[in-house]
Every structure is written in C-alpha cells, then in structure tokens.
N, C-alpha and C positions, 0 to 999 in steps of 0.2 A: 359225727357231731356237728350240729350247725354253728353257722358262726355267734350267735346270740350267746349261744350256750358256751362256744369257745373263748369268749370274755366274760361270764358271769363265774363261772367255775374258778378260776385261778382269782377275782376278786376275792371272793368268799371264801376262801384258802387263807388269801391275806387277811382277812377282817376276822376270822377266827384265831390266825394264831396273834391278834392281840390279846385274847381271853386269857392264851397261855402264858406270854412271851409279853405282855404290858407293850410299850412304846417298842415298835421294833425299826425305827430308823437308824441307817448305818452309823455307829458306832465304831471312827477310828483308835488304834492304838495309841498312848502317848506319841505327841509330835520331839520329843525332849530325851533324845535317848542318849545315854555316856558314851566315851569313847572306849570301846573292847580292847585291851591290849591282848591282841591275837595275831600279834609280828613274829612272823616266819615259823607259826606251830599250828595254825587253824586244824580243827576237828569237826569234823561232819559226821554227825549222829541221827541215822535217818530211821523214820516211823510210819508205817504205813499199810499200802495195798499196791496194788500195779502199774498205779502211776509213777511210783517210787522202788519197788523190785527189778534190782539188778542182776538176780540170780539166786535165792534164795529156795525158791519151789526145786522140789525131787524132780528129775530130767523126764520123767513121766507127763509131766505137763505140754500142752501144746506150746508154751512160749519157748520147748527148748526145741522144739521143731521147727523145718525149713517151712514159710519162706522169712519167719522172724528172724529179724537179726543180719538180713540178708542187704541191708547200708551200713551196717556199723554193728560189728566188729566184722560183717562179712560171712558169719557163722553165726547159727543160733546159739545166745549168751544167756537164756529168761530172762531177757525182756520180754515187753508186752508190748512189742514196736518194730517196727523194720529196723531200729538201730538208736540214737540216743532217747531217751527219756529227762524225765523231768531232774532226779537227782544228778545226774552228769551235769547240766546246765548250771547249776546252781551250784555243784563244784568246781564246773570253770569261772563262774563270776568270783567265786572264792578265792580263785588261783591254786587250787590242789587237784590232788587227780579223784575223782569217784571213789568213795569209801569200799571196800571188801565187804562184798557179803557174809552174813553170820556163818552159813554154812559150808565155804570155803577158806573161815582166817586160820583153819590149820594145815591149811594146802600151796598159801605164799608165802614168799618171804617178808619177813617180820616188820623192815619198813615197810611194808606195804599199811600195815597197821595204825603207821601214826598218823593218818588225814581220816583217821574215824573207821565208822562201820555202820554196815546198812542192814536195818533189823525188819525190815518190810516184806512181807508176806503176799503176790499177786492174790487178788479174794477175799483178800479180809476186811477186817471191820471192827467197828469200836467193842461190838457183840460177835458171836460167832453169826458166820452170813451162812447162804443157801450155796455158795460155791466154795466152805471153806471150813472147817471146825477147827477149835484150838488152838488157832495161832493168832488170834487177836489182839488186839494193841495191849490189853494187860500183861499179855504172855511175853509180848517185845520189849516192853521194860523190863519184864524180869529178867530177862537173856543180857537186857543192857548189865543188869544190877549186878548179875553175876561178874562181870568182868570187873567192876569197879574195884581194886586192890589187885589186882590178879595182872589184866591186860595195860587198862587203866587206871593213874593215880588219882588222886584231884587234884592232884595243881595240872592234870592234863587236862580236865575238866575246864578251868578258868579261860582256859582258852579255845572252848566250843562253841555251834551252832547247831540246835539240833534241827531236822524237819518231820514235822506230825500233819501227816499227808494221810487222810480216815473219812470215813463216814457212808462214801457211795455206794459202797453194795449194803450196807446197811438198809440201806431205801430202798435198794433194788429187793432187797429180802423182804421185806415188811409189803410194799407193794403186790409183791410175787401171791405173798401168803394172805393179806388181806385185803389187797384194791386199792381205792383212794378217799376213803372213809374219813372221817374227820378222828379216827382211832390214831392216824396218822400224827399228829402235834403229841398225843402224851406219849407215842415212840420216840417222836422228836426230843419231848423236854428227858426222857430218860440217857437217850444220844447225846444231848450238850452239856449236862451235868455229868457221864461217864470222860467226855471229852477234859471237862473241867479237871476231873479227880484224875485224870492222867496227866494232863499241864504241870499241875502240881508237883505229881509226882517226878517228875524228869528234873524238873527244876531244885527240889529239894533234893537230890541226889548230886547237884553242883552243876548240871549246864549253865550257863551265863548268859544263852540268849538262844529264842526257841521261837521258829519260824513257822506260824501256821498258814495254811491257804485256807481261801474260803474256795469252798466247792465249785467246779466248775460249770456251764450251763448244764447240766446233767440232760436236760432237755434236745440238746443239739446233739446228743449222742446219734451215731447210725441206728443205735434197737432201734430209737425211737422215732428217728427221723424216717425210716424206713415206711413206716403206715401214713406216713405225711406225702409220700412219693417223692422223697428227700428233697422236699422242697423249702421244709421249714422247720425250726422245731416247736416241741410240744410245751403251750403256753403252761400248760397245768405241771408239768414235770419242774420249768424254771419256776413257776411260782412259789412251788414246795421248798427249790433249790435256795433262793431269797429268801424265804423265811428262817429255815437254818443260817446262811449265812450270819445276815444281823443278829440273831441270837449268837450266834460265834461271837462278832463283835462284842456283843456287851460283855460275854465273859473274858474275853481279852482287855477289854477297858478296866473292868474290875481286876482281875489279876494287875495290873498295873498298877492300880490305884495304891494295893495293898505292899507293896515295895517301894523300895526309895528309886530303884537303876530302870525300871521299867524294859524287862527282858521279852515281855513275849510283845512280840510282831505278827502284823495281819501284810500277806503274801493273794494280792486280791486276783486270783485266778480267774474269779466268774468276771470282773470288766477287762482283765487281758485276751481271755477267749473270746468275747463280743469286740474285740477293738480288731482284732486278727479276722473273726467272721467279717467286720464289716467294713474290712478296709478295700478301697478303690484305688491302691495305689497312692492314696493321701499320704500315708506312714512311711518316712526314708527307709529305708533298710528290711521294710519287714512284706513277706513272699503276698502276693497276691495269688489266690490260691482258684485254677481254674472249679475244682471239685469242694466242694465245700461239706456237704453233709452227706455224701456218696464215702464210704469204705475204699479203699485199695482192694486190703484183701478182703473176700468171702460175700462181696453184694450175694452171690447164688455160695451154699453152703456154708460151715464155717471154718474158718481160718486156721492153717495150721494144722486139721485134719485130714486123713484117707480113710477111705474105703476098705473094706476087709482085700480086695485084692492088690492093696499099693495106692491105688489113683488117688489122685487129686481131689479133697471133697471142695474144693474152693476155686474159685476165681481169682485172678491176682493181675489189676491194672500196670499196665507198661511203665508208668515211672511213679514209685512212690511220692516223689516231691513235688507234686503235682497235688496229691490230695494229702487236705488238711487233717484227716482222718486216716489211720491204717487198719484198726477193724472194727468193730462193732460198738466198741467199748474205751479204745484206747486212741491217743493224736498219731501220728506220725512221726518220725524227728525230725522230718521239715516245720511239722506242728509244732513242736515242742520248741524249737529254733527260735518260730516267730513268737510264738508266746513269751517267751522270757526275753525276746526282744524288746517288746513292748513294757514288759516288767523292770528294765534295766532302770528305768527312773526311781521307781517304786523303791526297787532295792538298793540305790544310793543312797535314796533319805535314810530307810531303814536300819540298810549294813554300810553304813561310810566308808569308803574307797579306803579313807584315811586308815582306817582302823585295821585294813588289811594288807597296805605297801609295806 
C-alpha cells in the first residue's frame, strides 16, 4: 500500500463513521465522581478477554503452556503473558490480591473470595468471536448474576469495582470474515450498543463503580505490525480503533448523565499504550523499551505451541522485559507494568486513593 493511500484510507474510516456515530470527539466521563466507601472490603469484578484472563480457559489452551507464565508465577497460570497482566495491576493499585477465577472458586479457600472474581474468558468478545464460542460477555454476567445471593450479597456489592475489558477480537473476527469494508461501522454500532446493554446490566445488579478501557492501539499489535517489518503500526487498524473508542466515550458520558453518582469510568488504554510506545525515557518510572512492536515469544511460529514430536514451534527472546510485547496478540508484564504506570494519574482522579486507605 502506498503512502498516499496509507493516509487517505484511515481519513475515510473517520469521516464515515461520523454518518454512524454523529460528532465523535473524545467524550470524557463525568470529571465529579463521589467518594466510594470501599474501606478495607474493596471487590474486583472482572469482565472480559485475555487481557483480563487469569486462568479461566480449560488447561488445553496454549496460555496454560510453557513459556507462559514463565516471570510470574514462574509456571504457566492462563495467562496470556509471561506473567502479570492487566487485572493484577489494577488489583494492586486497589490494594487487594487479584480476584479468583470463575473456574477455580471451588478449589481455594473461601477468603480467597472476598477481593471479587474474574469472569473473563481469553477470545472473547462482546459477540461470540472466531477463537471462541459461548463464553461471551453476556454469558460472564450471567456466571456473575448467579452468585449474587449465594457467594455475593449486595451490600458486598456497594463496595465494588468492576472491569469490562471487551471488544478486540470482536474486530479481529469481523475483519477475518469480512475485510475492511465500510460493513465494518454498522458491526461497530451493533458492538457499542451490546457494550451499552451490558454496562447497564452490571450496574443494575449493584456494582457501584465500573471501569471500562478504551481499546488499545489494536494497530500496534505484532499480527499486525509484522507486515510493517515491525517497524510501525497499521494506521488503518488505529483508526478503526479511534472510532470505537469515542463512540465508547459517548456512551459512558451518557450513562453518566442518566445517574446522580456517576459510576462508569473511561480507563484510557489507547493514550497509555502510545505514551509507553513513545516514551525516550522522558517518563520517571516507566521501561524504555529496546523492542517495541517485535513479540518475545513466536516472531517464527506460534507461541506456546510444539510440534507433533515435542519441539518447540516458537521462538522465545532472551529477556521478556526487554519487549513491550510478549506475543502476537498480548503486552508483556513488563508491558503491562509500564502501562498502568502511566495510568496511575488517570486512575487517581478516577478511583481516589482516598476512597481506598
């Protein structure tokens, strides 16, 4: 693709989905939020795909294979990372330990229970995706809904946070199956209103405050950066990625609107990822990353996989924390480290320190 085309493409992406999506300028969440009283019982109630699966997928899966997992906990855990992810971060800024996945809260012990539970599914999607049937964010609420009187009361509610972490392979599926068609906005407007009727529903069920991310550069991923000769990412993929996001926002502004406490929060992952890609070492504290759109594991093969005789179908660079990226698809937890580094502002204004000493 020439360069002419490689700026006219992603224009006309955006200027269409004003047709869908009216005005789509960032739309933050109320600046005016209450204070939680969530002193010394905070609950984490996670929602998601792989960015957020701590263990949920059947051990069949690659993420329960070596060399995942192989920084943190040292053994593959599913994850979809050499070791933490994004939901541990966001339970250490909380002060609690990483919520129990769905699929093991009958296998610890019972306090294990009270800092929440993780209902995220590595693959899924708002819809059922191309890497994942039936365990889509409708089916995670339900799993939630069931526990509500049983595990959870509501006055344990009152004092939650949930994360609805969704959408990416959604794209990836639609893309897969149909290209980059301008079919692509009315999947999108189907995606933000599915997203919508799930917000709701969490909420109406008594979380009291529910953290969504906007998408991250989807574009900067290794698939994609791959055909670039990881040099850059793919303008047309972030410009897709942008236009969902602000449409996120608006429906978070409106949900806002329509409450008095202003519970849902925008968790802006797509300017954290670009602060971390383009940091020179400006940013105190956060890794300068020599590899940046290069994979750890699986540049040649993929990750996590062998061969029918044992071997190795992947490559696996000498130090994960080195690359920003650990496979194709997912950060690193060096990644993920510097990401919510760079979030720790974001997430002051949003979740008040105050609210959780």
């Amino acid at each position: 693709m020439n360069s002419a085309i490689t700026l006219v493409v992603p224009l006309l992406l955006l200027f269409s989905s004003f047709l869908l999506f009216g005005d789509v300028t960032g739309v933050e969440s109320s600046k005016h939020h209450h204070q939680r009283n969530l002193y010394g019982s905070t609950k984490l109630f996670v929602f998601g795909n792989s960015n957020v699966d701590t263990g949920n997928l059947p051990t069949t899966f690659e993420s329960w294979g070596e060399p995942y997992g192989m920084t943190y906990p040292g053994t593959p855990s599913g994850r979809y990372s050499d070791g933490r992810l994004s939901t541990d971060y966001l339970a250490l800024f909380l002060g609690i330990e990483s919520p129990v996945p769905y699929q093991w809260k009958d296998d610890v012990e019972k306090d294990k229970l009270q800092y929440g539970m993780n209902f995220g599914y590595g693959g899924s999607g708002v819809f059922d995706t191309v890497y994942i049937k039936g365990l889509d964010m409708t089916y995670q609420i339900g799993l939630f809904e069931k526990l509500i009187g049983d595990i959870y009361s509501p006055s344990d509610l009152s004092s939650s946070v949930a994360l609805v972490s969704i959408a990416g392979n959604d794209y990836f599926t639609h893309i897969t199956d149909n290209g980059y068609g301008l079919s692509i906005f009315e999947f999108m407007r189907r995606v933000i209103n599915q997203i919508e009727v799930n917000l709701r529903r969490i909420h109406a069920l008594g979380v009291k405050t529910i953290a969504v991310p906007t998408l991250q550069p989807l574009g900067c991923l290794p698939m994609y950066t791959k055909g670039l000769s990881y040099r850059r990412c793919s303008d047309i993929i972030n410009a897709l990625t942008i236009v969902h996001n602000n449409a996120l926002r608006r429906v978070v502004a409106r949900l806002n609107r329509e409450t008095e406490q202003s519970p849902f929060i925008v968790i802006d992952y797509f300017k954290a990822f670009f602060d971390v890609i383009d940091n020179n070492g400006q940013i105190p504290g956060v890794k300068n990353f020599t590899s940046l759109y290069v994979p750890c594991c699986g540049i040649t093969g993929y990750c996590g996989t062998v061969h029918e005789n044992g071997e190795k179908n992947y490559t696996l660079c000498d130090d994960p924390s080195s690359n920003f990226y650990w496979d194709g698809f997912h950060p690193s937890e060096e990644g993920w480290k510097a990401v919510y580094s760079v979030l720790t502002n974001n997430l002051k204004a949003l979740l008040p320190l105050s609210s959780y000493a």
